[in-house]
N, C-alpha and C positions, 0 to 999 in steps of 0.2 A: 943343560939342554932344556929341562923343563921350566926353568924359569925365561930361557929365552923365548918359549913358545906361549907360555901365556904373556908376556909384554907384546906379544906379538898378535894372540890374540886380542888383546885388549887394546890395542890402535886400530886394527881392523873393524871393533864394535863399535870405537868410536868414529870412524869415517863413517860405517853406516850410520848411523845416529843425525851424524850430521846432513846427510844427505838425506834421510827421511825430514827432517825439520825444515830443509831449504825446499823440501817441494812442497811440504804442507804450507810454507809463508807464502810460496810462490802462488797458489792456487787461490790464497787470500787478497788479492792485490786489490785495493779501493778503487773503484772508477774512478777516471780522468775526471775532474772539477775543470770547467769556463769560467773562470772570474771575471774577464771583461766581456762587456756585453757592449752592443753599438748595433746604429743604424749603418747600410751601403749608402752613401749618398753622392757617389759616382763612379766611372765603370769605364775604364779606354783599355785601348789596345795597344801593347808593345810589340814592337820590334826585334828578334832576336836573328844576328846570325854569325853560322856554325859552319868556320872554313876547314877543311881537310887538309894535312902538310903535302907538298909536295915531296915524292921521294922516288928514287931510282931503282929498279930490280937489277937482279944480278944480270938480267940482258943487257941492259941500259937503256931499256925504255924505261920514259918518265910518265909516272902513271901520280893521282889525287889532285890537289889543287879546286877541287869542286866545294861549293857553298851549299850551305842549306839555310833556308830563312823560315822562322815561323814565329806564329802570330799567338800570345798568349795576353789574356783578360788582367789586367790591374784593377782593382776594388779601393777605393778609396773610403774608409771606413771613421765614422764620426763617433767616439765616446764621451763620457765626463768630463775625461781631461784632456785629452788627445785624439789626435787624427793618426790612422794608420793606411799606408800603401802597403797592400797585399798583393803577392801576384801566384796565378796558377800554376800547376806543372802541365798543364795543360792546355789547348786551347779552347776546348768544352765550356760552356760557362755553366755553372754551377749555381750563380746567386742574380739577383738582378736586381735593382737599384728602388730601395725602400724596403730591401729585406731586413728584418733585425735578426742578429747573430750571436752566436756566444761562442767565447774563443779563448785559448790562452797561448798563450807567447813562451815557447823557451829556445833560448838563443838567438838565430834567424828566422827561427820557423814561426807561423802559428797553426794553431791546430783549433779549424772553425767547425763546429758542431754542425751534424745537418744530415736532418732525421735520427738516426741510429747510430750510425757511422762519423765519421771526421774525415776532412778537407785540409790536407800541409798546403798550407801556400808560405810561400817566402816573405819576409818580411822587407822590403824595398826602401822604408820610409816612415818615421815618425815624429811628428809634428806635436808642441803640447797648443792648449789653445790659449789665446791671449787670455787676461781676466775681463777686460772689456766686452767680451761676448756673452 
């Protein structure tokens, strides 16, 4: 018995242990890095719409079938090598045409810097540019 209580104490220290080190890493985490940077050097407006299914209650009224349409901001965005289509989650605009930005891209997203904070817009479209340019 006493040896089963210290193996037992001594996995118990070691989950604390580890659970103090995960929040001290946690609390260390290095700010977000922008590595591309680019000018906005155009700005429209998408079209998005959001139908509802039609579906029956148990009365057998037919109730949904309604649309919703809204309007969010695309950024066409000029770097070194590449042109990027960004778009908002919102229809607010946020940036206007000849702002320069810093951004970094992971997966769909980007994540554009702006003031303090950051801006996810979705990634729509990317373009490399000719060499002729």
């Amino acid at each position: 018995m006493p040896s089963e209580r210290r193996s037992s104490c001594f996995w118990w220290g070691a989950v604390l242990i580890l659970a103090v080190c995960s929040v001290a890493t946690a609390k260390e985490k290095q700010p977000k890095s922008h590595p591309e940077h680019g000018t906005i050097i155009a700005r429209r407006t998408a079209e998005h719409t959001e139908t509802a299914p039609v579906r029956t209650d148990y009365n057998g009224k037919i109730g949904g079938g309604g649309s919703d349409v809204s309007y969010l901001p695309v950024y066409r965005i000029e770097t070194e090598a590449r042109f990027y289509e960004l778009e908002a989650r919102s229809g607010r605009d946020a940036f206007t045409v000849g702002d320069l930005v810093q951004f970094r891209i992971e997966k769909q997203w980007a994540y554009v810097q702006h003031g303090d904070k950051e801006k996810k817009l979705r990634v729509i479209g990317v373009e490399l540019k000719s060499a002729k340019q």
